[in-house]
C-alpha positions in Angstrom: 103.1 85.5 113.7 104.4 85.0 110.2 100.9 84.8 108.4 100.6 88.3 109.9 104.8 89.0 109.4 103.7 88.3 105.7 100.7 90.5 105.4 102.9 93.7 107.0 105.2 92.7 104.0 102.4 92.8 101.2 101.1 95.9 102.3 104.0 98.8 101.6 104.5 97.7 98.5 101.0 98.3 97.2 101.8 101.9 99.0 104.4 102.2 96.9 103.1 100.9 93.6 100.6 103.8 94.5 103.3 106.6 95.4 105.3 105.7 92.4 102.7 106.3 89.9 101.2 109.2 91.9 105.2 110.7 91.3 105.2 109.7 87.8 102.2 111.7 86.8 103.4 114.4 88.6 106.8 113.8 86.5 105.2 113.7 83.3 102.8 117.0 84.4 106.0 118.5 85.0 107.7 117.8 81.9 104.9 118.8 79.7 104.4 122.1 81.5 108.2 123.0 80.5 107.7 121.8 76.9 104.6 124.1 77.4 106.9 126.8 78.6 109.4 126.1 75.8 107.1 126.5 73.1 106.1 129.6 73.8 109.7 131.5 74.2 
């Protein structure tokens, strides 16, 4: 039970490596729409 315990653990956070950088570029697609948007007013 704790070899499989263990590989439960390991998976999530290679999910969340994943959803962190998927938030990231979505930050940084953010930001550099609004300096977009700043640039032109």
């Amino acid at each position: 039970h704790e070899e499989s315990f263990s590989e439960l653990n390991e998976n999530p956070e290679i999910v969340d490596d994943e959803i962190i950088e998927e938030e990231c570029a979505v930050k940084s697609l953010k930001d550099a729409v609004e300096t977009h948007k700043n640039k032109e007013h």
